[in-house]
BALUMKOL-958684 format. One line per field, with one value per residue (C-alpha): residue number from 1; x, y, z. Coordinates in Angstrom, 3 decimals, decimal comma, always signed. Each point is the difference from the previous one (the first is absolute). Layout:
! residues N
num <- c(NUM:...)
xx <- c(X:...)
yy <- c(Y:...)
zz <- c(Z:...)
! end
This chain:
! residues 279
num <- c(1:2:3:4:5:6:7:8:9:10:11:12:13:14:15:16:17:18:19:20:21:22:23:24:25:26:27:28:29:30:31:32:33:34:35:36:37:38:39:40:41:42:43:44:45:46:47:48:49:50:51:52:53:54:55:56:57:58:59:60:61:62:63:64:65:66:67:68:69:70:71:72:73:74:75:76:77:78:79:80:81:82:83:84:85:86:87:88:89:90:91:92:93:94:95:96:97:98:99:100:101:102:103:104:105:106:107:108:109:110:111:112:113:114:115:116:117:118:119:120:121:122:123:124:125:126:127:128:129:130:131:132:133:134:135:136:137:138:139:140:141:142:143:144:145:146:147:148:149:150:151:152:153:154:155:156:157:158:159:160:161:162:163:164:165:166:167:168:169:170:171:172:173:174:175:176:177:178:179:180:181:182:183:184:185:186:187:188:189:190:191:192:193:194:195:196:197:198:199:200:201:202:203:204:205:206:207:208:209:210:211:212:213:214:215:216:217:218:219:220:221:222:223:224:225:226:227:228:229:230:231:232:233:234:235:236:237:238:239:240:241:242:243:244:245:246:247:248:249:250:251:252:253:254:255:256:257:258:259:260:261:262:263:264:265:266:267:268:269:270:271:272:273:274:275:276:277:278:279)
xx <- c(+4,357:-0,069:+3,576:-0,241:+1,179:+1,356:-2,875:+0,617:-2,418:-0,869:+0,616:+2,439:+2,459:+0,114:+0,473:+3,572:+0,876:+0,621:+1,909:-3,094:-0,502:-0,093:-0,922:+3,242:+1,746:-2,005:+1,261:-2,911:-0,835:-2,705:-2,886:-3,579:-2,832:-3,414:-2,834:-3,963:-2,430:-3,461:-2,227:-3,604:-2,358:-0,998:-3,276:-0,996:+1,273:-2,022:+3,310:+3,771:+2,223:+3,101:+2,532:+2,739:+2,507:+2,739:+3,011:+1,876:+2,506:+1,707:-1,531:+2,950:+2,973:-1,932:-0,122:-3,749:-2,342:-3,130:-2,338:-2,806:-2,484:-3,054:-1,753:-2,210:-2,057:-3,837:-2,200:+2,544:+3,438:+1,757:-0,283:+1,729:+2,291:+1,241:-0,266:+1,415:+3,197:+0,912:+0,051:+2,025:+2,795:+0,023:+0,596:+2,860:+1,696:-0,129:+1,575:+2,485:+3,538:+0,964:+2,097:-0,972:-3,697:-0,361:+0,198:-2,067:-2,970:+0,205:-0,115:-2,921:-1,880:+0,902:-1,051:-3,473:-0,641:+0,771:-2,478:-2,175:-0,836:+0,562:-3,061:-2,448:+0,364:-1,101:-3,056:-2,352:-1,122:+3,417:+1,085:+0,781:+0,802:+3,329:+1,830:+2,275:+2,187:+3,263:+2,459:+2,382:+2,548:+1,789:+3,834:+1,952:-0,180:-1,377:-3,018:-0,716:-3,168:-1,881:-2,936:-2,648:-2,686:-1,714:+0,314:+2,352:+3,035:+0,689:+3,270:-1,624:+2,480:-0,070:-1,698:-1,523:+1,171:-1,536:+2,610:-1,723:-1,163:-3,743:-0,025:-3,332:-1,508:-0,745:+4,230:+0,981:-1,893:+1,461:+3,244:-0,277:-1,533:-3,362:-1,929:+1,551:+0,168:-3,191:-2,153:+1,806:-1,664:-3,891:+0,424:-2,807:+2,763:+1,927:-0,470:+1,475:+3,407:+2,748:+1,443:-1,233:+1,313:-2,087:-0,615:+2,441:+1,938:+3,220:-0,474:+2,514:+0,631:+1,865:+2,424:+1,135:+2,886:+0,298:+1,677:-2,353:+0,463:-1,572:-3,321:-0,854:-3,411:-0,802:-3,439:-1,095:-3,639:-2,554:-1,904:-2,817:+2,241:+1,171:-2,296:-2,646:+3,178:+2,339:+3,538:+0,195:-2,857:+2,062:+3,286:-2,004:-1,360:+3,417:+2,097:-2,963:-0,219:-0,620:+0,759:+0,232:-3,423:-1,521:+1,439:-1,067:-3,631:-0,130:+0,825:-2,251:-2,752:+0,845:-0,428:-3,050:-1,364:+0,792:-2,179:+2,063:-0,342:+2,250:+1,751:+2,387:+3,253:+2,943:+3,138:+2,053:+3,846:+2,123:+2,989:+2,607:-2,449:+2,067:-2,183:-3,156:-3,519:-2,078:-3,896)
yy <- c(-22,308:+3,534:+1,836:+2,567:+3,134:+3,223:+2,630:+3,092:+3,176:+2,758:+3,121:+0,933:+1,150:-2,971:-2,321:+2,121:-1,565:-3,182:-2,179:-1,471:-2,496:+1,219:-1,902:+0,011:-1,575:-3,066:-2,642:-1,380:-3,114:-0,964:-0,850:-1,045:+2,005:-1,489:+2,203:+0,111:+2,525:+0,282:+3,217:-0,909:+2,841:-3,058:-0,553:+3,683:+2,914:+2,000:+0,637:-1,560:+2,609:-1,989:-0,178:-2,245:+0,410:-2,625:-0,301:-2,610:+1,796:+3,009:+3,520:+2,390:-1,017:-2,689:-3,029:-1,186:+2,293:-1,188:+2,152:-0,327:+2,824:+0,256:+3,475:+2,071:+2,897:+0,941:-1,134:-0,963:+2,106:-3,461:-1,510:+3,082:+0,103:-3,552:+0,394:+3,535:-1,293:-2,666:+1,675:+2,898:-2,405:-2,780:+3,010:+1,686:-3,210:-0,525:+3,609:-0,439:+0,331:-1,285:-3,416:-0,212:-1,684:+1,439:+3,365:-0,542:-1,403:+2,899:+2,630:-1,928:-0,162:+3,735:+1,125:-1,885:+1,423:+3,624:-0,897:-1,201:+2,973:+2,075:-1,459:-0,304:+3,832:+0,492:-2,078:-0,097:-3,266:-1,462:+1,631:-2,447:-2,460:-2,302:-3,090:-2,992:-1,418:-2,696:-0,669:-2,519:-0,379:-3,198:+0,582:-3,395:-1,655:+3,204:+1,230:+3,715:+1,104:+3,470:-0,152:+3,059:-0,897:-3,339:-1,368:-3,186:-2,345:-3,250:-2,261:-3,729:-3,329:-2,065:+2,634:+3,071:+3,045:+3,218:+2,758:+3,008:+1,692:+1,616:+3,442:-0,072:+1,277:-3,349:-1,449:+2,673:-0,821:-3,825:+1,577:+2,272:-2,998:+0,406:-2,168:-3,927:-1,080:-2,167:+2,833:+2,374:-2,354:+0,736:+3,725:+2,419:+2,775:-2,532:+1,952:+3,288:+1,005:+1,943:+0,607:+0,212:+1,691:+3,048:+0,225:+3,010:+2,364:-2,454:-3,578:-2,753:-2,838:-3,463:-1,702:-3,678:-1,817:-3,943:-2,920:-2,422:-3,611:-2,731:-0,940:+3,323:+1,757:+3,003:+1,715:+3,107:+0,673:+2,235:-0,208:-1,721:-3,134:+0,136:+1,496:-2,929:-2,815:-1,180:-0,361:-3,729:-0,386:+2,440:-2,043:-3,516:+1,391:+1,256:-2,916:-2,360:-1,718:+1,764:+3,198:+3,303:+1,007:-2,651:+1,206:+3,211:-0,491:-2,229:+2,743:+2,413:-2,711:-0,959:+4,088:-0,036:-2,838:+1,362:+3,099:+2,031:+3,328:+2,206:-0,124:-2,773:-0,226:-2,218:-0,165:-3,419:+0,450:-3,056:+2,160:-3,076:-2,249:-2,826:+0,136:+1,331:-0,926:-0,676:-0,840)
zz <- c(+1,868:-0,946:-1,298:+2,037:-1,882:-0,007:+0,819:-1,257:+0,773:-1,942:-0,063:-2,609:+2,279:+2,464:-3,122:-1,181:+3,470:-1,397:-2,629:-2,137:-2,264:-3,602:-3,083:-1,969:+3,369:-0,452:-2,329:-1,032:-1,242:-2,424:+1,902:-0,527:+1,358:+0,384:+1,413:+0,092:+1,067:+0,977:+1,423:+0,849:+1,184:+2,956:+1,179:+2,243:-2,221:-3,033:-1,789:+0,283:+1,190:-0,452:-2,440:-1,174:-2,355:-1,054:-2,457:-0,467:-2,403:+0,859:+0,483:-0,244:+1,932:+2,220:-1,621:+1,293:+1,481:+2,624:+1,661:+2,095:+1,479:+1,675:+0,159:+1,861:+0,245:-0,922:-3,131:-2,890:+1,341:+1,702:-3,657:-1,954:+3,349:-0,268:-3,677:-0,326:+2,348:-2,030:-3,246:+1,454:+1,694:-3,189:-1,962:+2,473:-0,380:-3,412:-0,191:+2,604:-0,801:+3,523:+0,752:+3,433:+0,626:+3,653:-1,763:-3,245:+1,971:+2,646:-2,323:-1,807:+2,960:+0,874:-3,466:+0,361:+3,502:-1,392:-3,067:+2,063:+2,292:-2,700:-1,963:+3,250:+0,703:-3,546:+0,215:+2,884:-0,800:+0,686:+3,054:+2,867:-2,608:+0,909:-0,825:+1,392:-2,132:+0,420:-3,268:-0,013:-3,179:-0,138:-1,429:+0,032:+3,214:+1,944:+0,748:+0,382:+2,098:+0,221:+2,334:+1,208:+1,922:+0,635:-3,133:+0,459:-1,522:+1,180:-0,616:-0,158:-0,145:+3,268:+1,991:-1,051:+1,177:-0,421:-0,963:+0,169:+3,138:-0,176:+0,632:+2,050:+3,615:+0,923:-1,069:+1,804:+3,183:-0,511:-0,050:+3,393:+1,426:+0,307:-1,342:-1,157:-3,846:+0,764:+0,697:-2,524:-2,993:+0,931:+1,888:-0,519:-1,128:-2,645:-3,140:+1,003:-1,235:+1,225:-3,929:-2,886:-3,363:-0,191:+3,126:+1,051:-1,769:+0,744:+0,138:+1,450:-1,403:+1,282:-2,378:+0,821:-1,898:+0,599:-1,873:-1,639:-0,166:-2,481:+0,724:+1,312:-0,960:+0,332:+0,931:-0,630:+1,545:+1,177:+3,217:-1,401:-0,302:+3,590:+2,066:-1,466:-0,121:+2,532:-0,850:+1,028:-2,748:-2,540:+0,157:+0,031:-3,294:-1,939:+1,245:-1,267:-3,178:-3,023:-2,188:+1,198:-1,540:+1,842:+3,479:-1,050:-1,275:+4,136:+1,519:-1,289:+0,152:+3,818:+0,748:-1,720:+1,649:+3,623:-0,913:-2,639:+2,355:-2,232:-3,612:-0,157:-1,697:-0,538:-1,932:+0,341:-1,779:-0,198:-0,467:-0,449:-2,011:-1,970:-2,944:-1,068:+1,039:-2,417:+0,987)
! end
């Protein structure tokens, strides 16, 4: 079952509220991390507007950096969004002299927002352009999750559970009750969002913390993967036999295979990995 952890919620002055987990506070042990990655433009779309980004050693004061984001907007502006985003926050990190992860990933994300609006009023042919994105940095046995927009990560052992929330219309209907999960997956009005960095002049992000236990993957994805693959068929896949690029490559080939609507894009991390997988 899923940890359930601390959520915390930006903004800045909300998280001084409370005591957070900081790096040096950890004693970490040396641990093995295993990951694999795959974006696929899918089977519908002229150009892949996603982008991934992982890093299995440390970038700045994190000690493994994963990113996922899936953009938006007119002609070629949701590929330099997605794009544009994760250069900004990989290199706000790497520059960060900050202990605390809640607070190096929200001023990132903050910084890429500001860059990003910044750029589109410059440029006609990128205004309107957007981005989700969710991070998660493994340090020792915790897991630390930034999420905006519909992008999701899921904690998979025994069940899968997704962590994230999507910030959508259609989740936020679920939510006030009115319309059931069942109906939420296939809804006319799935792929709006309520959030996305660029979006706004501000832009709020959710932060989850949760203990991880071994056996636990992780996955990072876009909503090409889920909107074209249940979860039932996701876990079945990453608790099946075989090596994380296998489960990986399945996935993307299972979307593709149930129509491939939109860009699809998955990173698995095996964040307490015994040894190293070797294909």
């Amino acid at each position: 079952m899923f940890r359930a952890g601390q959520r915390w919620k930006a903004p800045e002055e909300t998280l001084e509220k409370h005591t957070l987990i900081t790096i040096d506070s950890i004693q970490e042990e040396p641990v093995v991390i295993k990951s694999y990655a795959i974006t696929d433009i899918g089977q519908k779309r002229k150009l892949n507007q996603d982008f991934i980004y992982l890093s299995e050693t440390p970038i700045g004061n994190l000690p493994n950096v994963f990113i996922v984001a899936d953009g938006m907007g007119g002609h070629n502006a949701g590929d330099y969004a997605s794009r544009y985003a994760v250069e900004i926050v990989v290199e706000e990190i790497s520059n960060s002299l900050e202990k605390n992860p809640v607070r190096i990933l929200g001023r990132a994300i903050d910084k890429a927002n500001r860059m990003i609006r910044e750029r589109a009023q410059t440029d006609e042919h990128l205004n309107g352009m957007g981005t989700t994105m969710v991070i998660a940095t493994c340090i020792g046995q915790y897991l630390e999750v930034a999420n905006v927009g519909d992008s999701r990560l899921y904690v998979v052992n025994e069940t899968i559970e997704q962590v994230t929330r999507d910030h959508s219309l259609v989740e936020e209907m679920v939510r006030m009750g009115g319309i059931d999960r069942a109906s939420a997956r296939n809804h006319p009005d799935k792929n709006i969002i309520t959030r996305a960095i660029g979006a706004r002049d501000t832009v709020e992000t959710d932060f989850f913390n949760l203990e991880l236990k071994p056996g636990d993957k992780i996955l990072l994805c876009s909503d090409g993967l889920t909107n074209m693959v249940d979860d039932e068929v996701i876990h079945r896949v990453l608790t099946g036999e075989g090596t994380l690029k296998r489960s990986v490559e399945e996935l993307v080939r299972l979307a593709n295979q149930n129509g491939g609507k939109d860009n699809i894009s998955a990173i698995v991390v095996e964040p307490l990995a015994d040894e190293v997988e070797h294909d």
